[in-house]
C-alpha positions in Angstrom: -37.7 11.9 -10.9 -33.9 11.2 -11.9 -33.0 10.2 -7.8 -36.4 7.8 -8.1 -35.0 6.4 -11.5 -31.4 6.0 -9.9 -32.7 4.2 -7.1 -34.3 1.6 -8.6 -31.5 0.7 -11.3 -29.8 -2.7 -9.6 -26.8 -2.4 -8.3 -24.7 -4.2 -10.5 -26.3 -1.2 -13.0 -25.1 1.5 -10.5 -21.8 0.1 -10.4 -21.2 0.1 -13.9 -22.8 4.0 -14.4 -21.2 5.3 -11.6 -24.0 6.3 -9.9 -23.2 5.6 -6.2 -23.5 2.1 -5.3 -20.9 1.5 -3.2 -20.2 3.5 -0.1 -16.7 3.5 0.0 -16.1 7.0 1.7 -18.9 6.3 4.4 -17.5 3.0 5.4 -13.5 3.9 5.3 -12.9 2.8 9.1 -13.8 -0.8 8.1 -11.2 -0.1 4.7 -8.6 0.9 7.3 -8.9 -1.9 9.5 -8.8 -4.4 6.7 -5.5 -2.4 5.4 -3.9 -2.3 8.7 -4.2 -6.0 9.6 -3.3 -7.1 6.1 -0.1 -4.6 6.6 0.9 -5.9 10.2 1.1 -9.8 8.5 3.7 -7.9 5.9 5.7 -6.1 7.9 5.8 -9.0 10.6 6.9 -11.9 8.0 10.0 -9.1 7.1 11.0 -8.9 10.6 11.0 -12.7 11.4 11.2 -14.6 7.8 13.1 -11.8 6.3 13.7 -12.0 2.4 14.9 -15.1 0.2 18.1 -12.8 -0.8 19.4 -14.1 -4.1 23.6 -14.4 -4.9 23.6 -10.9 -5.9 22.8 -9.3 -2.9 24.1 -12.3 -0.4 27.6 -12.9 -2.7 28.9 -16.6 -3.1 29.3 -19.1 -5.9 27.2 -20.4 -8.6 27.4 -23.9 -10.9 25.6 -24.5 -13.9 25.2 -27.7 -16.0 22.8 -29.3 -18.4 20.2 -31.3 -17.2 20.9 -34.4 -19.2 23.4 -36.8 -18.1 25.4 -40.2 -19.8 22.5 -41.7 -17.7 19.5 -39.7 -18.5 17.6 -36.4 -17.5 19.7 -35.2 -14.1 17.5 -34.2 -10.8 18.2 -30.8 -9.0 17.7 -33.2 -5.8 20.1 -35.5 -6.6 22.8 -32.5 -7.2 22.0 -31.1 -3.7 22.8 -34.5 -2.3 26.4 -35.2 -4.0 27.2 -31.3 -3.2 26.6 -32.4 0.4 28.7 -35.2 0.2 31.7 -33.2 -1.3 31.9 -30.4 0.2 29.9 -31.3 3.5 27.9 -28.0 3.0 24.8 -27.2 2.4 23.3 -25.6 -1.1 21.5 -22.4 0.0 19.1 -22.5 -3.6 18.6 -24.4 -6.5 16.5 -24.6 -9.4 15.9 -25.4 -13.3 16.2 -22.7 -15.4 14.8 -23.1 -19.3 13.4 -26.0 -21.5 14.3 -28.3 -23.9 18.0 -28.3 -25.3 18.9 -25.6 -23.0 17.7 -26.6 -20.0 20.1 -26.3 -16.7 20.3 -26.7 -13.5 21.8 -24.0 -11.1 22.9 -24.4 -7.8 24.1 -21.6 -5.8 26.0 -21.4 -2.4 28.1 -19.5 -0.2 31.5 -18.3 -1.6 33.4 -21.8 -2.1 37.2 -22.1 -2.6 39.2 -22.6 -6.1 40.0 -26.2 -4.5 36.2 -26.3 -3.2 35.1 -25.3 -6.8 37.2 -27.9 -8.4 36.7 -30.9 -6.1 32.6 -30.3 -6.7 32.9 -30.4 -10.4 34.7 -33.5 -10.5 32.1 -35.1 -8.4 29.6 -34.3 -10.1 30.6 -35.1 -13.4 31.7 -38.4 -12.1 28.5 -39.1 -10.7 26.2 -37.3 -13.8 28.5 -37.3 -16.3 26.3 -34.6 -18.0 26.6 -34.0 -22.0 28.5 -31.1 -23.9 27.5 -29.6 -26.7 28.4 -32.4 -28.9 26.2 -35.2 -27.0 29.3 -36.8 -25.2 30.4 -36.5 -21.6 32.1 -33.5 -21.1 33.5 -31.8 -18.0 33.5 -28.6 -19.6 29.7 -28.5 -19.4 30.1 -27.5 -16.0 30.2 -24.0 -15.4 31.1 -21.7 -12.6 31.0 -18.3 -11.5 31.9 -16.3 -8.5 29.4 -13.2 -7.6 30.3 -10.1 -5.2 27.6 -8.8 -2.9 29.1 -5.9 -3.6 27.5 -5.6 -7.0 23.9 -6.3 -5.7 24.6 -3.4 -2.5 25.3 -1.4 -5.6 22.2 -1.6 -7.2 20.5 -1.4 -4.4 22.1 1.9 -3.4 21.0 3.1 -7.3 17.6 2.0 -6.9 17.3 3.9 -3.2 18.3 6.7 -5.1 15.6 6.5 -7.8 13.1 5.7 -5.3 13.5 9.0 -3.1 14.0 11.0 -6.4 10.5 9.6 -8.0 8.9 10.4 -4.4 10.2 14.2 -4.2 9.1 15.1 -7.9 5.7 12.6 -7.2 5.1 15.1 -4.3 5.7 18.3 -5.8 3.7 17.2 -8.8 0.4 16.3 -6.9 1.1 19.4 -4.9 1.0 21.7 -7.6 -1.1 20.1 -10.0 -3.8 18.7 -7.3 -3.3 20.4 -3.5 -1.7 19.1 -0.4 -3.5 16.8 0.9 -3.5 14.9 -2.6 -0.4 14.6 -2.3 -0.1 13.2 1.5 -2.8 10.7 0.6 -1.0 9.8 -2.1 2.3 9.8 -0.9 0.7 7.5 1.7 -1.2 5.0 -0.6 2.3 4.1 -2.6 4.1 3.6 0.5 1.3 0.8 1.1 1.5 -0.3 -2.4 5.7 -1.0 -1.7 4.6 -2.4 1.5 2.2 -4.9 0.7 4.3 -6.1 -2.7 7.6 -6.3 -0.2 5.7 -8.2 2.0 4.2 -10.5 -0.5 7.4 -11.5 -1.5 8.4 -12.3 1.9 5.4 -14.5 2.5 5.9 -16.3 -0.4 9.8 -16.8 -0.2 10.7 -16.1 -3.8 14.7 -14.8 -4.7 15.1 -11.7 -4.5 16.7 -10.5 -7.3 17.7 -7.4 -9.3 14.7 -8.1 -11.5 13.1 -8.0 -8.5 14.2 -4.5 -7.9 13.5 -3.0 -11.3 9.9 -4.5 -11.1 9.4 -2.7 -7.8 10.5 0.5 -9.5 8.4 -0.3 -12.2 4.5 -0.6 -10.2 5.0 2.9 -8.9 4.1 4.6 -11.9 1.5 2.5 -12.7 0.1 3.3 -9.0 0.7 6.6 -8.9 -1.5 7.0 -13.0 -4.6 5.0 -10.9 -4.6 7.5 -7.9 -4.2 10.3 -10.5 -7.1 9.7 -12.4 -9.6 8.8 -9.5 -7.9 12.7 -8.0 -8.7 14.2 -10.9 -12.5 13.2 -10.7 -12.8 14.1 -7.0 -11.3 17.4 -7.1 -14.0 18.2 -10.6 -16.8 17.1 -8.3 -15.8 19.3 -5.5 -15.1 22.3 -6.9 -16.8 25.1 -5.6 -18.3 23.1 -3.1 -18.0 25.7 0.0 -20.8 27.6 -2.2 -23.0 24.7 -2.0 -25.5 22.4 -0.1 -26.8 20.0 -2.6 -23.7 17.4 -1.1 -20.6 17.3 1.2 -17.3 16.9 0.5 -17.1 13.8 1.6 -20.0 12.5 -0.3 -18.8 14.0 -3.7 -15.4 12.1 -3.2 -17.3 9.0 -3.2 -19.1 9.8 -6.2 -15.8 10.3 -7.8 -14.6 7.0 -6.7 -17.8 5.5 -8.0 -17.2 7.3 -11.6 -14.0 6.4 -11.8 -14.3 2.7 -10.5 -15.2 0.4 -13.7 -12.0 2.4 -15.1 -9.6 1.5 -12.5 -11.0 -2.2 -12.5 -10.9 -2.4 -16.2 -7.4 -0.5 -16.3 -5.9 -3.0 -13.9 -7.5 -6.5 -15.4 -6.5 -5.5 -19.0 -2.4 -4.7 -17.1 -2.6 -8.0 -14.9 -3.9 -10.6 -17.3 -0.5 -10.6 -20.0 1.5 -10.7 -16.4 -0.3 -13.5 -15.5 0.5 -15.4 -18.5 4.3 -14.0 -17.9 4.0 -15.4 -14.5 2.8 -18.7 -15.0 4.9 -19.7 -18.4 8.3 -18.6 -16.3 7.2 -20.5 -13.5 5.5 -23.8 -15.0 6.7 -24.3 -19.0 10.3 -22.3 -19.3 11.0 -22.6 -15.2 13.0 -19.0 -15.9 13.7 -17.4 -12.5 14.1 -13.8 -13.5 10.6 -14.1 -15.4 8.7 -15.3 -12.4 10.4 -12.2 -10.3 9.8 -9.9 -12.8 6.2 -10.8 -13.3 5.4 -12.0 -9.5 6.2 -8.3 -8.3 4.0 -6.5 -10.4 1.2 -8.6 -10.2 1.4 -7.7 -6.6 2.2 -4.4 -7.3 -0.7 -3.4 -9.5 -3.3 -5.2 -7.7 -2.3 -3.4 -4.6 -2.3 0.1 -6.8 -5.6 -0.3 -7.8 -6.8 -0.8 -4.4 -5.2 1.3 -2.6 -5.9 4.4 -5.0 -9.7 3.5 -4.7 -10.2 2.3 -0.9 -7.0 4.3 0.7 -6.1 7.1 -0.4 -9.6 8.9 -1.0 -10.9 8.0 2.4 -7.4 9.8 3.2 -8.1 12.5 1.4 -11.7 13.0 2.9 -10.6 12.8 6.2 -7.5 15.4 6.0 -10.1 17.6 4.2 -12.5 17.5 7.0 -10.4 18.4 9.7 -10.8 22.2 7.9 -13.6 24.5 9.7 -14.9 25.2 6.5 -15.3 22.0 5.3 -17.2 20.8 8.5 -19.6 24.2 8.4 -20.5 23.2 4.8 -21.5 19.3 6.1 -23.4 21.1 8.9 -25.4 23.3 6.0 -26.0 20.5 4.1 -27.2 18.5 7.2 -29.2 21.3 8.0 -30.8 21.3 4.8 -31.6 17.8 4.6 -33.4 17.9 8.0 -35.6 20.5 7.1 -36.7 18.9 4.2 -36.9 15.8 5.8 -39.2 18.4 8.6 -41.2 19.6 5.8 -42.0 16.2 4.1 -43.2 14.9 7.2 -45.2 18.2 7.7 -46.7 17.6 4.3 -47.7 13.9 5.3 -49.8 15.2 8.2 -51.2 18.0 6.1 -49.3 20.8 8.0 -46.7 21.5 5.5 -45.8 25.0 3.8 -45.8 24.7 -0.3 -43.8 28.2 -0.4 -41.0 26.5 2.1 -40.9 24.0 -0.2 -40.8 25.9 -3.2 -38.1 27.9 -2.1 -35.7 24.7 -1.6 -36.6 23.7 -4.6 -35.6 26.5 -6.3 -32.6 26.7 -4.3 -31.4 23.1 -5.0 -32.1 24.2 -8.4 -29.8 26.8 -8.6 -26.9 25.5 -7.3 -27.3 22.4 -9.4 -26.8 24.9 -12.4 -24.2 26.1 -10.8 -22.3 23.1 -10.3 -22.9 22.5 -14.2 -21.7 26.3 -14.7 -18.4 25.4 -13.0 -17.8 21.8 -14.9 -18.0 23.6 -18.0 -15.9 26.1 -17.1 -13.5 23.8 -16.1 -13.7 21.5 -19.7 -14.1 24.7 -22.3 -10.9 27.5 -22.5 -11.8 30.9 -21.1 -12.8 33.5 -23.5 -10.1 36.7 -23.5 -11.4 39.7 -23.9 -9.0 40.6 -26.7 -11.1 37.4 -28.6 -14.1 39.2 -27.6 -13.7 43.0 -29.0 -12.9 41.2 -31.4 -15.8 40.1 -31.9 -17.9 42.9 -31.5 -16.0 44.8 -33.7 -15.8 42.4 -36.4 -18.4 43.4 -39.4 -20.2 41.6 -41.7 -18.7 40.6 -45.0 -19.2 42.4 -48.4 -20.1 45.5 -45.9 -17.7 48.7 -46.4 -17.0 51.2 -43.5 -16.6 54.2 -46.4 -19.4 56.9 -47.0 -21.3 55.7 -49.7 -21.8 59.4 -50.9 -25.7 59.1 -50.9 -27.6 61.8 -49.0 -30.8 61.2 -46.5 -34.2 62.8 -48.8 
């Protein structure tokens, strides 16, 4: 009756309840195809466009100044085209960084000369003539500052570091906590996660910078809490599952994801949304670089957590699991099962069928489904000691004494 009721909810209903409407287990080899074509366009924009490398990690020179001139508002174009004409070089980025009063405009290059530095800033302040603090012409308003790449190798070293330490206690947590294999599929879905966000970032061309870097750090754990949660539901759905025929292994994984899919889509709209806003106000109002990197990565980051913990790394899981023998005998029982009941319905259509056969399944399917309830208890209420219990037994009722009452049987 519930399987009948189940079946007719829509499947906008089942997706909300949890109660199996998408096949994502069954259909995993169309998940990994979509997955590996998606990573191939990553990881072949980093091998021919590379990354936009910011000063940090590249070295060189920067110059700031405002973005209001003698003449009126100054154009980052413009600046490119009299550091050209100075210095005959090229400007390898520029941009507008804040609003208003503090607005400037930063030009960055490859490591320039003290005479190089000093013949740019007296053309452009005769050409812009850009205003100081107190509203008049000033050459001081033009700033300048040399950066090592030896301070963005640095950080880069650190965050390595971080990054393989995260990894080793990731894997030993999952192993413990979980099993193995949840911690291979794991393991596996957050190197897709860094993949796909690296990539990202490569298609799209923004600076890499050391907010980049920290923002990257930053997506793992929220990957790693989605593929958690949606582990913890499969391995409550399959426990004890050798014992039983009622469903595979494979199909109560899917069941998890199901459960646990609303959650993970919820989870990761609620996280993106105030990112979003990050994103777009750094890009379009305040034009703030290390906001739009900050935000851009884990945007990309959590969107590609949440997908990979629900379409990657449970198929994973499913299919290291099923390369066990004992896993494969108990999807051979349960096939087994369902084509002699399948057998006996189709015996009963033509008026042949058995009503004890059928009885007997019944009773069987009945049985293990209290068992399955038996163990998800189990697993949600603390065990009893049997300390608690003597206790029990030996405990008396009150205002009852132990001692003779000194009356005699007539």
């Amino acid at each position: 009756m519930a399987s009948t009721e189940t079946t007719r909810d829509g499947f906008f209903t089942r997706l909300y309840t949890g109660t199996g409407a998408l096949d994502i287990v069954g259909k995993r080899k169309r998940w990994y195809a979509a997955i590996l074509v998606v990573a191939v366009i990553c990881l072949g924009s980093m091998a021919i466009r590379g990354f936009n490398l910011g000063i940090d990690f590249q070295g060189g020179t920067k110059i700031q100044m405002p973005t209001v001139g003698a003449s009126g508002p100054i154009d980052s174009k413009r600046v490119e085209e009299v550091f050209h004409t100075a210095l005959n070089k090229e400007v390898a980025a520029s941009q507008t960084v804040g609003s208003g009063a503090t607005a400037s405009i930063q030009v960055r290059s490859e490591a320039l000369s003290t005479n190089e530095v000093a013949k740019l800033k007296q053309a452009l302040f005769d050409q812009f003539k850009p205003l100081g603090r107190d509203g008049q012409p000033n050459m001081q308003a033009i700033s300048d500052s040399l950066v090592s790449e030896s301070w963005g190798g640095e950080i880069t070293k650190k965050a390595l570091i971080a990054l393989v330490v995260f990894l080793v206690l990731v894997s030993l947590f999952l192993a413990f906590y979980f099993e193995r294999w949840m911690a291979v599929a794991g393991l596996i879905a957050l190197g897709h996660d860094l993949l796909i966000t690296a990539g990202v970032y490569s298609l799209v061309g923004f600076e890499v910078t050391p907010a980049t870097v920290i923002g990257l750090l930053t997506i793992l754990g929220f990957s790693l809490y989605d593929t958690v949660v949606v582990f913890d539901k499969v391995k409550e759905n399959t426990r004890g599952i050798l014992g039983l025929t009622r469903r595979t292994y494979a199909e109560a994984a899917n069941l998890a994801v199901n459960q646990t899919f609303m959650r993970s889509i919820n989870t990761t709209l609620i996280a993106v949304l105030p990112v979003l806003g990050l994103l777009a106000i750094g890009v379009g109002l305040l034009g703030v670089g290390t906001l739009k990197d900050l935000a851009l990565v884990q945007v990309t980051g959590m969107i590609a957590g949440a997908f990979s913990s629900i379409f990657l790394a449970t198929p994973l899981l499913v299919d290291f699991k099923l390369r066990d023998r004992a896993y494969q005998q108990q999807a051979a029982r349960v096939a087994a099962r369902r084509a002699k009941a399948a057998g006996r319905e189709a015996g009963q259509a033509e008026g042949n069928g058995s009503g004890a056969d059928g009885a007997d399944d019944e009773e069987s399917l009945a049985a293990e489904l209290r068992h399955e309830r038996a163990l998800a208890a189990a697993a949600s209420v603390p065990a009893r000691t049997s300390r608690a219990a003597d206790t029990r037994r030996t405990r008396r009722p009150a205002g009852k004494s132990t001692r003779p009452t000194g009356k005699r049987g007539r």
